[in-house]
VEXDREN-2710 file (C-alpha; in Angstrom, 1 decimal):
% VEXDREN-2710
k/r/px/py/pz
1/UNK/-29.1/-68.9/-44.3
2/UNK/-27.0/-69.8/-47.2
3/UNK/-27.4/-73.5/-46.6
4/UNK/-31.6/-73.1/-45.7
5/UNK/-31.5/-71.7/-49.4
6/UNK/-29.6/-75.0/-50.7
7/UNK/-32.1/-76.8/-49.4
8/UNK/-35.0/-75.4/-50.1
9/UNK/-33.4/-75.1/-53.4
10/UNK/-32.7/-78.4/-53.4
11/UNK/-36.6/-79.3/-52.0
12/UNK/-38.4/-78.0/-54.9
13/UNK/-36.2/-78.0/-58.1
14/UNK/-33.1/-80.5/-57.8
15/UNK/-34.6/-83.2/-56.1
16/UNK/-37.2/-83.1/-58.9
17/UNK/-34.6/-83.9/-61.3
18/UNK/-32.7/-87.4/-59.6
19/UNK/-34.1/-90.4/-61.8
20/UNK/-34.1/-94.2/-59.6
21/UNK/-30.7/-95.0/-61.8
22/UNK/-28.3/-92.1/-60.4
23/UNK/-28.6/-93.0/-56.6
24/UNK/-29.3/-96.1/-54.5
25/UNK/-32.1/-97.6/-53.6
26/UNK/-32.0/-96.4/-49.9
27/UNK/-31.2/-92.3/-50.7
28/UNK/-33.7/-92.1/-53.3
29/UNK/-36.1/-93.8/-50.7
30/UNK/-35.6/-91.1/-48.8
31/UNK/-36.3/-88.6/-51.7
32/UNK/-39.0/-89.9/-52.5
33/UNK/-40.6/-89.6/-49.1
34/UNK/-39.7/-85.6/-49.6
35/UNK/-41.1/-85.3/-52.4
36/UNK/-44.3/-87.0/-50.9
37/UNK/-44.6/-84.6/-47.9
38/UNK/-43.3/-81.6/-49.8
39/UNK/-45.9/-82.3/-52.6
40/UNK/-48.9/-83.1/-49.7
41/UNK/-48.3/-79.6/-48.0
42/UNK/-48.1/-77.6/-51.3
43/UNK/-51.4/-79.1/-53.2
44/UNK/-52.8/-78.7/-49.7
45/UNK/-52.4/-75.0/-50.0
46/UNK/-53.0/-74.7/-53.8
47/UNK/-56.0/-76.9/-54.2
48/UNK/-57.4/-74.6/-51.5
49/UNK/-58.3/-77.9/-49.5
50/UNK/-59.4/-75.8/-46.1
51/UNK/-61.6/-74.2/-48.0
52/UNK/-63.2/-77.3/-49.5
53/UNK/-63.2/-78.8/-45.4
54/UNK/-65.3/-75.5/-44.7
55/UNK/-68.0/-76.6/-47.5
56/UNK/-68.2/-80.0/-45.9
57/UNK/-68.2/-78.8/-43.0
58/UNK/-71.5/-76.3/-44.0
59/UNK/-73.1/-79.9/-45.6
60/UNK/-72.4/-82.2/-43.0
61/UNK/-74.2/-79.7/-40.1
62/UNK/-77.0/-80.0/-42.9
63/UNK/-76.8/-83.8/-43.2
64/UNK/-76.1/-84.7/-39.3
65/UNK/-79.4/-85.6/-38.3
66/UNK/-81.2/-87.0/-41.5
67/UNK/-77.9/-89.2/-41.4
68/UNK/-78.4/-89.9/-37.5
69/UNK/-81.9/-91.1/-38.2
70/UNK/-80.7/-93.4/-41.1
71/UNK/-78.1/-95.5/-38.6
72/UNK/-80.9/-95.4/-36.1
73/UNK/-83.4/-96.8/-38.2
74/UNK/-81.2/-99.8/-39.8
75/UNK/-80.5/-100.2/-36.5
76/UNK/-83.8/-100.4/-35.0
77/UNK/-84.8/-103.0/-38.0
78/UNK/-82.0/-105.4/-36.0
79/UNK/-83.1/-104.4/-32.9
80/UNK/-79.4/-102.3/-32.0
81/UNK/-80.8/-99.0/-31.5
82/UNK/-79.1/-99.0/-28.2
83/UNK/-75.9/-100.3/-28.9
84/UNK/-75.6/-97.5/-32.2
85/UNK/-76.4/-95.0/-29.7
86/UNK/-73.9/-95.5/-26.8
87/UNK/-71.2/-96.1/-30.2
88/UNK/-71.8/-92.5/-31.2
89/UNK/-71.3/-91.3/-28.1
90/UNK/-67.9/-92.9/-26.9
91/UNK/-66.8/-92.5/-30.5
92/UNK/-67.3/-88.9/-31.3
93/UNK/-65.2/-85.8/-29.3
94/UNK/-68.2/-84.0/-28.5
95/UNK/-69.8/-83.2/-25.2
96/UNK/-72.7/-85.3/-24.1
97/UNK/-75.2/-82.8/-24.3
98/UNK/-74.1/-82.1/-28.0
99/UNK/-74.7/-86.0/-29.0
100/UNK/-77.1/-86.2/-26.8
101/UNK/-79.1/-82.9/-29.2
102/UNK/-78.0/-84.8/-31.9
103/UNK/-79.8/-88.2/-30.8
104/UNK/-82.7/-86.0/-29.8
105/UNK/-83.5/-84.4/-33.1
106/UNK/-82.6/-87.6/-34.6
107/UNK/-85.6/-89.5/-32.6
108/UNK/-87.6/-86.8/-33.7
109/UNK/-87.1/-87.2/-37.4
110/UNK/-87.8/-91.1/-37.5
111/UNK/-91.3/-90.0/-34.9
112/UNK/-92.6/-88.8/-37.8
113/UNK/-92.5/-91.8/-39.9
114/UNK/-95.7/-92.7/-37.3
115/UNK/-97.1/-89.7/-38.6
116/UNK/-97.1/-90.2/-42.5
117/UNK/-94.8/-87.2/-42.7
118/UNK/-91.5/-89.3/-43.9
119/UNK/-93.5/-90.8/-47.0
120/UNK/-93.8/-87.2/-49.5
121/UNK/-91.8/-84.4/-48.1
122/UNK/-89.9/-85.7/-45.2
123/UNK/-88.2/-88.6/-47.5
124/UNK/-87.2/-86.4/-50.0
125/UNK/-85.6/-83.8/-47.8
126/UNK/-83.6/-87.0/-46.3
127/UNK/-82.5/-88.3/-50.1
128/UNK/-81.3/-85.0/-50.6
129/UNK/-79.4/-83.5/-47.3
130/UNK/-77.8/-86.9/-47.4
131/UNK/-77.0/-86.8/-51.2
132/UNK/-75.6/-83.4/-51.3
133/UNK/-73.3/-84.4/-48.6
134/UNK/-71.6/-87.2/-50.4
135/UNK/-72.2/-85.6/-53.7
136/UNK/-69.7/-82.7/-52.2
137/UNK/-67.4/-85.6/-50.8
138/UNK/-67.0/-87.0/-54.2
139/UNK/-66.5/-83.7/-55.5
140/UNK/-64.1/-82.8/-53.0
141/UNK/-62.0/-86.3/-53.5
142/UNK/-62.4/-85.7/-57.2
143/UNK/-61.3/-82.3/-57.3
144/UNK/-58.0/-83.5/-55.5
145/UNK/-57.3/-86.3/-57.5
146/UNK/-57.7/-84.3/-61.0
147/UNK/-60.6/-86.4/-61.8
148/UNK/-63.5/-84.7/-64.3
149/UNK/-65.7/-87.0/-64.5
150/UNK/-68.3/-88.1/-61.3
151/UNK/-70.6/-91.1/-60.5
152/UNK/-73.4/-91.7/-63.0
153/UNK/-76.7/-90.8/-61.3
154/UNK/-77.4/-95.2/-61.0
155/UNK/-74.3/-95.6/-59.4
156/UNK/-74.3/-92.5/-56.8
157/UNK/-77.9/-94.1/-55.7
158/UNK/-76.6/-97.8/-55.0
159/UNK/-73.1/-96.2/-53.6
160/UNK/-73.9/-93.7/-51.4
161/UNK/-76.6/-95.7/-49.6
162/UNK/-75.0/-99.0/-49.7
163/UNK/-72.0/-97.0/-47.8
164/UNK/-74.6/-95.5/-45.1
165/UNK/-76.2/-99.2/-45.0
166/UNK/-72.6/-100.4/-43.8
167/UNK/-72.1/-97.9/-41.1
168/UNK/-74.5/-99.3/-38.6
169/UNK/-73.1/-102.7/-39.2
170/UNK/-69.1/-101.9/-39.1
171/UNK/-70.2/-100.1/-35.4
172/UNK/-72.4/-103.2/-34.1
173/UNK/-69.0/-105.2/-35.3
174/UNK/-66.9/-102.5/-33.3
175/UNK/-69.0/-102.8/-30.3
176/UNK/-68.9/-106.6/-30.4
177/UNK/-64.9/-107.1/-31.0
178/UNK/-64.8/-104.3/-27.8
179/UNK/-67.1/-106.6/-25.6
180/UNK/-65.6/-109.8/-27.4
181/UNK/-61.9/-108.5/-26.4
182/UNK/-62.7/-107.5/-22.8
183/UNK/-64.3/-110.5/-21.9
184/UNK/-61.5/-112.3/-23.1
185/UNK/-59.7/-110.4/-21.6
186/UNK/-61.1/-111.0/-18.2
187/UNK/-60.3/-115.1/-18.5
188/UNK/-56.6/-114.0/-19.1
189/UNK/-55.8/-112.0/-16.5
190/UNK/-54.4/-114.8/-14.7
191/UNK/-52.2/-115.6/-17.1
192/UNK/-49.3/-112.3/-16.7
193/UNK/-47.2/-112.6/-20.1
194/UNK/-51.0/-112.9/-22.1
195/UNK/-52.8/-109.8/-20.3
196/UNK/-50.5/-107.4/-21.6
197/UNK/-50.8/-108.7/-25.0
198/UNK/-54.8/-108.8/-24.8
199/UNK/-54.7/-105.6/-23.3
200/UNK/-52.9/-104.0/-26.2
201/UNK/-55.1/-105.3/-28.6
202/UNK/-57.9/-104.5/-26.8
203/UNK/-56.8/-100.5/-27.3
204/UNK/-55.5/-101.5/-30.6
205/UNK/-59.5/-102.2/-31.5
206/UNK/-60.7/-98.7/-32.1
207/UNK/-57.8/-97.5/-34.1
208/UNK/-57.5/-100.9/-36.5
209/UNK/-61.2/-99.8/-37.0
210/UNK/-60.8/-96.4/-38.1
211/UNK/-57.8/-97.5/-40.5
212/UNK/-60.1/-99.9/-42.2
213/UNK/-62.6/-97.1/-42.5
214/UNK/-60.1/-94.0/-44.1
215/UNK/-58.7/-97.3/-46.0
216/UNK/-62.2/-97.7/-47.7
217/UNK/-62.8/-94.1/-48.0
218/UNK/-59.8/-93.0/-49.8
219/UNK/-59.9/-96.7/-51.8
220/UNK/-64.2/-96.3/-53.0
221/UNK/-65.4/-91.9/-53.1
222/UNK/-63.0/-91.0/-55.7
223/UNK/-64.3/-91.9/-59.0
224/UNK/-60.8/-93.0/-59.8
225/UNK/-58.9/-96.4/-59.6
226/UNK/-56.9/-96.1/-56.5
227/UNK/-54.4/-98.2/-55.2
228/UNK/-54.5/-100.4/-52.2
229/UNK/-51.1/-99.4/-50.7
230/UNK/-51.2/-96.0/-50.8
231/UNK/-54.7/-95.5/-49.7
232/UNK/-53.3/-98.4/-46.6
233/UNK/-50.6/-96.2/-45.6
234/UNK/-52.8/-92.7/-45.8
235/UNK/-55.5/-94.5/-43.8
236/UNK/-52.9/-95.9/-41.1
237/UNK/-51.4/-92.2/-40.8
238/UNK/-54.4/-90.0/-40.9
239/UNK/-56.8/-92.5/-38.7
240/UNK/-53.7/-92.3/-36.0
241/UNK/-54.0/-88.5/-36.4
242/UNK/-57.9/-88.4/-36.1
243/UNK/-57.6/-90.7/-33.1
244/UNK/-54.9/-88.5/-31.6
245/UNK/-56.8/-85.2/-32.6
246/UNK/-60.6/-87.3/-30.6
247/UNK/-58.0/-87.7/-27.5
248/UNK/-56.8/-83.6/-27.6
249/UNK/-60.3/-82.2/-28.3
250/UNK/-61.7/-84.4/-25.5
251/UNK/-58.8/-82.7/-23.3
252/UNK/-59.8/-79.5/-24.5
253/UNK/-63.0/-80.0/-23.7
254/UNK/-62.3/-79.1/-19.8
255/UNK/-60.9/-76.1/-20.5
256/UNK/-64.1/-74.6/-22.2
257/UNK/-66.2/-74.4/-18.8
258/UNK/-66.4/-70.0/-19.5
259/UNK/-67.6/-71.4/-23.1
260/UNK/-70.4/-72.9/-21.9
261/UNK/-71.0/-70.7/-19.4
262/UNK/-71.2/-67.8/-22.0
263/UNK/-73.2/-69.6/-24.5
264/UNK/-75.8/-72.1/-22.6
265/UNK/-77.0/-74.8/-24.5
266/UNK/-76.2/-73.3/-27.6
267/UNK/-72.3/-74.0/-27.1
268/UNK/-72.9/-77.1/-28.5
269/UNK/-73.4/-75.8/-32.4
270/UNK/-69.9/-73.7/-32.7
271/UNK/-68.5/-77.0/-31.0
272/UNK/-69.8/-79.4/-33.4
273/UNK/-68.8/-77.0/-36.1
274/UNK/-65.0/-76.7/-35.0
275/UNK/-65.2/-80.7/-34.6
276/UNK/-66.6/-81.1/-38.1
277/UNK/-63.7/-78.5/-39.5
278/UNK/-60.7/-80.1/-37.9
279/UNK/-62.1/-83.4/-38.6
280/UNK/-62.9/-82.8/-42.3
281/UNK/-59.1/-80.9/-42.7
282/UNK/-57.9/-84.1/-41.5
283/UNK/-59.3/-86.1/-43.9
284/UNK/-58.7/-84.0/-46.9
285/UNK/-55.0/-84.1/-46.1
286/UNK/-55.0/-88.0/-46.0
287/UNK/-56.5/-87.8/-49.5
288/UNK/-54.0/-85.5/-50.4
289/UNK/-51.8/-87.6/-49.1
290/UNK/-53.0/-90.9/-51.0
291/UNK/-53.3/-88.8/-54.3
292/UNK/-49.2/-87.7/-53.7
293/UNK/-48.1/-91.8/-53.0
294/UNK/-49.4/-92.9/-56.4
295/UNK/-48.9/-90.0/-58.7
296/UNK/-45.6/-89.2/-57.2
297/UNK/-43.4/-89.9/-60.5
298/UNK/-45.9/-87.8/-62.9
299/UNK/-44.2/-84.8/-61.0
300/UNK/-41.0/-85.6/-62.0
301/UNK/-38.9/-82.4/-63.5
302/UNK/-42.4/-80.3/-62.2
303/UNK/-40.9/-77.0/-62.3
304/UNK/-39.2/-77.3/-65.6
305/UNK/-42.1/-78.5/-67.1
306/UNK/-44.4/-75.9/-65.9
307/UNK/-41.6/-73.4/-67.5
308/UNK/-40.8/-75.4/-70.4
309/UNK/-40.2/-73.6/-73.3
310/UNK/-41.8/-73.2/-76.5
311/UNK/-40.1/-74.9/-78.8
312/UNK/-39.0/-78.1/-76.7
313/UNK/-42.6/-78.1/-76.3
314/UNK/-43.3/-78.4/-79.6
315/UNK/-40.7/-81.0/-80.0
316/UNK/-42.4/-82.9/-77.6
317/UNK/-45.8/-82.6/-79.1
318/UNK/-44.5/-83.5/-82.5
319/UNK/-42.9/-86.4/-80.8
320/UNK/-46.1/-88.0/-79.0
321/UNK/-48.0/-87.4/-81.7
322/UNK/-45.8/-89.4/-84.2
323/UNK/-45.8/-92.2/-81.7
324/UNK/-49.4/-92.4/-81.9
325/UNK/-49.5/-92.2/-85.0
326/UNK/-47.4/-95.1/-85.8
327/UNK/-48.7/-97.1/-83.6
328/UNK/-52.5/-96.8/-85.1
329/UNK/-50.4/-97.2/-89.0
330/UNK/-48.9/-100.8/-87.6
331/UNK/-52.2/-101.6/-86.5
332/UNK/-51.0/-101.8/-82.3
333/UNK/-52.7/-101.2/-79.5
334/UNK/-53.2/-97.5/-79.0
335/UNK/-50.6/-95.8/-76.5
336/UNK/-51.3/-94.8/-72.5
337/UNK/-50.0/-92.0/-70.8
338/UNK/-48.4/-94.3/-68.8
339/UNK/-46.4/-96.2/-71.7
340/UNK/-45.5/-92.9/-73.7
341/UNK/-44.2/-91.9/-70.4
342/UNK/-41.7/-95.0/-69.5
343/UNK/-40.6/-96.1/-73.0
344/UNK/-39.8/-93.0/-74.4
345/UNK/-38.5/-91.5/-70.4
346/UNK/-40.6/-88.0/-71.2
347/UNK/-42.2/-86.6/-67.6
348/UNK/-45.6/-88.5/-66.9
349/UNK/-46.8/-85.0/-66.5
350/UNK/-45.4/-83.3/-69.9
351/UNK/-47.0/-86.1/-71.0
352/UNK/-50.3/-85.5/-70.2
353/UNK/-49.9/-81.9/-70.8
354/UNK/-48.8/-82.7/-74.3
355/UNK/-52.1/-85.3/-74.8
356/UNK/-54.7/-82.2/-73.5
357/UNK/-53.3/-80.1/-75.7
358/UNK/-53.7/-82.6/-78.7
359/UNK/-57.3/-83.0/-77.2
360/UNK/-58.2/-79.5/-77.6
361/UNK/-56.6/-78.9/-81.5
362/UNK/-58.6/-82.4/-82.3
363/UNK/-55.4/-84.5/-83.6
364/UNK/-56.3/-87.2/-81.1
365/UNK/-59.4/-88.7/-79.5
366/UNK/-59.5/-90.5/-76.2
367/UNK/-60.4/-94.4/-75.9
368/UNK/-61.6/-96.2/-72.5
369/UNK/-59.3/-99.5/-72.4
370/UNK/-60.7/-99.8/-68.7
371/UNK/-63.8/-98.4/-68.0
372/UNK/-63.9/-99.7/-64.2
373/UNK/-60.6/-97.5/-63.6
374/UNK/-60.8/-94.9/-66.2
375/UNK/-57.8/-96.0/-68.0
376/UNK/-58.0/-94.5/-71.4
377/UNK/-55.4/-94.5/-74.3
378/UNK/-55.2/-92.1/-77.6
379/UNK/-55.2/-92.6/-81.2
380/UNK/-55.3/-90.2/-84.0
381/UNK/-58.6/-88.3/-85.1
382/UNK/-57.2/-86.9/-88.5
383/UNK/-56.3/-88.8/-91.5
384/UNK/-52.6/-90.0/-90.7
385/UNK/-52.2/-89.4/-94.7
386/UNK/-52.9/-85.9/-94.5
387/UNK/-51.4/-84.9/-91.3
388/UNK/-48.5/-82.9/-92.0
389/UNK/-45.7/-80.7/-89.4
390/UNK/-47.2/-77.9/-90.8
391/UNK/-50.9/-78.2/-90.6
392/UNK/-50.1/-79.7/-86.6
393/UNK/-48.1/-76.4/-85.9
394/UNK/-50.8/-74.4/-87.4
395/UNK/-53.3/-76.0/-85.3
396/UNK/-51.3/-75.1/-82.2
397/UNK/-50.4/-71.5/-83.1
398/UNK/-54.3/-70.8/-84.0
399/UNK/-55.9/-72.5/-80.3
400/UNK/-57.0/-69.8/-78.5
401/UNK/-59.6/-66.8/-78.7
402/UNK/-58.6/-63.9/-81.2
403/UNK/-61.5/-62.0/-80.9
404/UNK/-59.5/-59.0/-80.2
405/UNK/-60.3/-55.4/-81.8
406/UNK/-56.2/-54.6/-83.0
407/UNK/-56.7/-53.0/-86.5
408/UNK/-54.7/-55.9/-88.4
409/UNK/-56.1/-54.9/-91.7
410/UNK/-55.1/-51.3/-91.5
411/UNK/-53.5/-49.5/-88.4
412/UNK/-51.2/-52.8/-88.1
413/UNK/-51.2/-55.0/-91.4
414/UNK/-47.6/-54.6/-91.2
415/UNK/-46.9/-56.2/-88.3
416/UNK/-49.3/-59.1/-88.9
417/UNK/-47.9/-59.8/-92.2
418/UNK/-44.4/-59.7/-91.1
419/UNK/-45.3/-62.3/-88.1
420/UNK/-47.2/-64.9/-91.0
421/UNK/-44.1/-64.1/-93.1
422/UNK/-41.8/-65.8/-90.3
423/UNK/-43.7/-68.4/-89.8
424/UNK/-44.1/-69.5/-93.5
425/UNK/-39.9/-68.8/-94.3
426/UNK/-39.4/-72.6/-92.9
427/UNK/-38.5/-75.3/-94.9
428/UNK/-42.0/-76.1/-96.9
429/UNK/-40.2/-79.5/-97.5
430/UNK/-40.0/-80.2/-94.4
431/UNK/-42.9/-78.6/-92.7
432/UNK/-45.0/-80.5/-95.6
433/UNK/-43.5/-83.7/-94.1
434/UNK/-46.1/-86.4/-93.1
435/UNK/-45.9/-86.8/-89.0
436/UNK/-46.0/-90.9/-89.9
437/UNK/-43.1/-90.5/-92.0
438/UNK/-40.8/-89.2/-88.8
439/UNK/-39.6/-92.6/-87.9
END
């Protein structure tokens, strides 16, 4: 028991602590693949991320059929309506009849466009079931990735439906590489060391596919500049586990004969719900996962700086803002996160803590250097001449609501003047000291 407390110990404070220069390159390889994994599981339970699967879950039910009758009428413009249709069935872990609902009311939809029904009413209720969806996907991706900030209205528009424009074509492609590969296929089975080979790619097909498509997910729905690696690796890992859970469900699917037999035709809703659940907790946890690879460092000494103290808090603060406030005096380039972070070897995420806080007592103001990747660096929004210790201190000791109905004129004057007394007995030398003048 003794040593499952070491580690766990060890698991969420220590291993926080090791910097790249105190171990080798392979241990600390190896931490940081913990850290990764630990961090994954733990936002995945804090961020409440089943619950946000259940809200897709709820939109995507809403959005399956307008969705359905946008692939089939892209493809029906190239004349693929069939080959869209047999995709979706091989490629989603659903019972026939439950696509084959799905297809139905899907058929229906685009009927009425014969009808006059689709220009007015029926077009808007499309835009919007299919908007909300990936207006809650962005949200959801955003919400994981601490971003505040979503798509301008212009760019949801051109986004969103380029992405449901690209669908039909990546499953014609899909289809074609699978004919492509099996006809191939066919001209080497004579050959005995190539078969094998072609066969393996062949399987390889469907899963290469879904890589690329988690790849693009996790790279493009977050309003956020994502790396290429990370978002590789999540969508290598979580499309293998999607394709694994397809090949369960479809397993399961034997066993649920009773199901069926319980609930008719109507089996095929609280089945499509489950399938949209597991699926969307799936996904979730890749971006979970993606988010964890690249902000892996900014968690460095977590613990202690979630229970940092007040004054080395203040020291830092005090100590950020000085640097940015030099740097706008020698007329540099305004400081990143990033930069503070790595020159001056103060947590990435103390950092940031440090630059909110700043934010909110108006000392600093942001500035987009990248606009594209919402890079943004700070520089002072008080005069530098007139920014003192004391007036900064002030300004932190005063944020906050007190709007509170404690009698401090009366009933406890005492206690109120004795508390301004202790913070006025410093050095008024000092605390008068400009922040510029610190280095």
């Amino acid at each position: 028991m003794s040593k499952l407390n070491t580690f766990l110990r060890f698991l969420t404070e220590d291993i926080w602590r090791i910097e790249k220069s105190e171990v080798n390159k392979t241990r600390f390889s190896i931490y940081e693949v913990l850290k990764i994994l630990y961090l994954c599981i733990k936002r995945y339970q804090t961020n409440r991320t089943s619950s946000r699967a259940s809200a897709l879950t709820y939109s995507s039910l809403i959005a399956a059929v307008p969705i359905a009758a946008i692939l089939f009428a892209v493809a029906r413009g190239f004349g693929l309506s069939g080959l869209v249709e047999d995709s979706l069935k091989s490629s989603i872990a659903l019972p026939s009849d439950t696509v084959d609902i799905l297809i139905k009311f899907a058929n229906a939809y685009l009927q009425q466009t014969k009808n006059g029904l689709f220009i007015g009413v029926g077009l808007l209720a499309l835009l919007w079931s299919v908007t909300l969806l990936t207006n809650n996907i962005e949200l959801a991706f955003n919400y994981i990735w601490n971003v505040r900030r979503t798509r301008s209205l212009y760019r949801k528009v051109t986004d969103y439906f380029s992405m449901f424009l690209f669908l039909p074509i990546l499953i014609v492609v899909s289809s074609g590489l699978s004919i492509f590969m099996s006809q191939v296929l066919g001209d080497m089975e004579q050959f005995q060391l190539l078969a094998p080979i072609g066969r393996f790619f062949l399987r390889l097909i469907p899963y290469a596919l879904t890589w690329l498509m988690f790849t693009a997910l996790y790279i493009f729905m977050p309003n956020t500049h994502v790396k290429f690696r990370p978002a590789l690796i999540s969508g290598i890992l979580i499309g293998t586990a999607y394709q694994i859970f397809q090949f369960i469900y479809i397993g399961l699917q034997l066993y649920v004969s009773r199901y069926n037999a319980i609930y008719g035709s109507f089996a095929a809703l609280p089945l499509f719900m489950i399938w949209l659940q597991l699926s969307w907790s799936i996904i979730l946890f890749g971006v979970e996962l993606t988010y964890a690879q690249q902000n892996i460092r900014n968690f460095a000494f977590d613990k202690d700086t979630r229970n940092i103290s007040r004054r080395y808090q203040d020291f830092v603060t005090l100590l950020v803002m000085s640097l940015i406030v030099k740097r706008f005096e020698n007329e540099e380039p305004p400081y990143e996160a990033e930069e503070i972070s790595e020159q001056h070897r103060i947590p990435l995420r103390l950092v940031k803590k440090v630059l909110d806080l700043l934010l909110e007592i108006d000392l600093i103001n942001e500035l987009y250097v990248d606009t594209k990747n919402n890079k943004v660096a700070y520089q002072p929004a008080f005069d530098i001449n007139r920014l003192t210790i004391s007036l900064m201190l002030d300004r932190i000791n005063r944020l906050g609501s007190e709007n509170f109905k404690l009698d401090t004129e009366n009933l406890y004057a005492n206690h109120w003047e004795a508390l301004e007394a202790f913070q006025r007995c410093g050095d008024d030398q000092l605390n008068n000291r400009l922040v510029k003048d610190l280095f």
